[in-house]
C-alpha positions in Angstrom: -1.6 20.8 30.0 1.7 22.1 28.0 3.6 19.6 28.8 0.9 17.0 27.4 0.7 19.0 24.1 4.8 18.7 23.6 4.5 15.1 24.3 2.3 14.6 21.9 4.1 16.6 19.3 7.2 14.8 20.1 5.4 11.3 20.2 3.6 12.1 16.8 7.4 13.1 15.4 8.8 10.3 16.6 6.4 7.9 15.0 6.4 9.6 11.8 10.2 9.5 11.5 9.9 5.8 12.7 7.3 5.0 10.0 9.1 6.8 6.9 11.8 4.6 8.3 9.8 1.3 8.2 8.6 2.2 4.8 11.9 2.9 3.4 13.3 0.0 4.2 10.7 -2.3 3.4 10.7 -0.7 -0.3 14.5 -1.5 -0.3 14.0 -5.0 0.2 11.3 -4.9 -2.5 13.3 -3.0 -5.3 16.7 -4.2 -4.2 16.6 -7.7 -2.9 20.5 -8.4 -4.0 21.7 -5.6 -2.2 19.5 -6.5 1.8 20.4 -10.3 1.0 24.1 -9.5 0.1 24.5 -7.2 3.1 22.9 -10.3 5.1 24.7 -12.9 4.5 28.0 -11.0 4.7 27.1 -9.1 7.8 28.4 -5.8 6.0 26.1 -3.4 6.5 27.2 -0.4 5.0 25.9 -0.5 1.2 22.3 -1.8 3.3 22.4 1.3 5.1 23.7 3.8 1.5 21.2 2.5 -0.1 18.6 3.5 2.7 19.8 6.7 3.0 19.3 6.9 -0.6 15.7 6.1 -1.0 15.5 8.5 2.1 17.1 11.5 0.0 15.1 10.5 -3.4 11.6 10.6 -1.2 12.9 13.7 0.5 13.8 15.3 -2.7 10.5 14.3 -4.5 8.5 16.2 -1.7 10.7 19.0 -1.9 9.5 19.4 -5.5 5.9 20.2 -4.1 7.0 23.0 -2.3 
């Protein structure tokens, strides 16, 4: 019976971070197309991923406010 209840805590973590992921990205491609296309067509990519990471830390930072 533990163990079930850390899966499930682990499972439900997991998916969360998976979906914030998901979502991120697809508002990246939505906000910045140039930067997704760039980094496609080049197959660099790094500024792809910085700008992930930044609309990771500007969502981060925005719930952090609420707190």
């Amino acid at each position: 019976m533990r163990y079930e209840r850390i899966g499930l805590s682990l499972f439900g973590a997991v998916a969360l971070l998976v979906i914030g992921m998901a979502v991120a990205t697809i508002w990246l491609f939505l906000t910045n197309p140039v930067t997704v296309a760039t980094a496609v067509s080049e197959g660099d990519v790094s500024p792809f991923v910085r700008d992930l990471a930044d609309v990771l830390l500007q969502a981060l930072q925005g719930l952090l406010k609420y707190l």
